[in-house]
C-alpha positions in Angstrom: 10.9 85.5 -14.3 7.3 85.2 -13.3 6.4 85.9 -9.9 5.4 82.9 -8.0 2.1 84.4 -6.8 0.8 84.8 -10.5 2.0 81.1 -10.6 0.1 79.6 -7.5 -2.8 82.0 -8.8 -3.0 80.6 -12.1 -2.4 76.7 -10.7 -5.6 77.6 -8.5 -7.9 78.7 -11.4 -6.4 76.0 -13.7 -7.6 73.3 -10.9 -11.3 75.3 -10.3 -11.7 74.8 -14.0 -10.9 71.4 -14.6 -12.8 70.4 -11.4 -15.9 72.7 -13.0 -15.6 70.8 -16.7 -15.0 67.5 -15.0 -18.3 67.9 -12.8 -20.2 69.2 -15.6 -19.5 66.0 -17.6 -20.2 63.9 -14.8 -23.8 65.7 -14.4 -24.4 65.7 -18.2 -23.3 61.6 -18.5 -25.6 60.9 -14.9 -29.0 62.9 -17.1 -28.3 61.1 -19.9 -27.9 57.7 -18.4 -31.2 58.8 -16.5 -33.5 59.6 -18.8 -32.4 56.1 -20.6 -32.7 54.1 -17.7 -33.6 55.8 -14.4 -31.8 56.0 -11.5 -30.1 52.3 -12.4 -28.4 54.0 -15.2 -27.4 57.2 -13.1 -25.4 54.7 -11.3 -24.0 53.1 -13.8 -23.3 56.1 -15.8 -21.6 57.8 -13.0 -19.2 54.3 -12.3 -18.6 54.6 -16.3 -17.1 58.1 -15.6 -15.1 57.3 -12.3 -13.5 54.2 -14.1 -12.9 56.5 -16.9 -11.2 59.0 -15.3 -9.0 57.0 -13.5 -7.9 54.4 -16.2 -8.5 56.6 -18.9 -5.2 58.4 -19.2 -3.2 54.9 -18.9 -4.5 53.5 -22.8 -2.1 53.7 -24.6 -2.4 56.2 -28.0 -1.0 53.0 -30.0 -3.9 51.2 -28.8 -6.9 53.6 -29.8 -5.2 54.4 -33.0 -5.2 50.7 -33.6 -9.1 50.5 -32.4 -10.0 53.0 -34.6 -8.0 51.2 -37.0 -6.3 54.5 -38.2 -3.3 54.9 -40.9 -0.7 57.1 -41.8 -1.6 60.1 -43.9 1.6 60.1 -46.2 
């Protein structure tokens, strides 16, 4: 059995590292909406990745598999 200090240890670095790539995502998606369109597009670039991260997980894999109109390989 694992002891549950390794457990709450690893649960904490788990959570800094998904907060770190989640932040570094959000800064690259605000430069990239700045240099196309300034501090309007920092904005909206940065309301694209709040809405994304919060609605995101609930598409359904049926539905992007359709969007991408993808088929079975056999």
């Amino acid at each position: 059995m694992i002891r549950e200090d390794i457990v709450i240890d690893h649960s904490r670095s788990n959570l800094l590292h998904t907060v770190l790539l989640l932040g570094s995502m959000m800064g690259l998606l605000a430069l990239l909406g700045f240099l196309l369109s300034g501090t309007t597009g920092v904005v909206m670039a940065l309301a694209a990745g709040v809405f994304l991260f919060f609605f995101g997980p609930r598409i359904s894999p049926q539905l992007l598999l359709r969007m991408y109109r993808a088929r079975a390989l056999s």
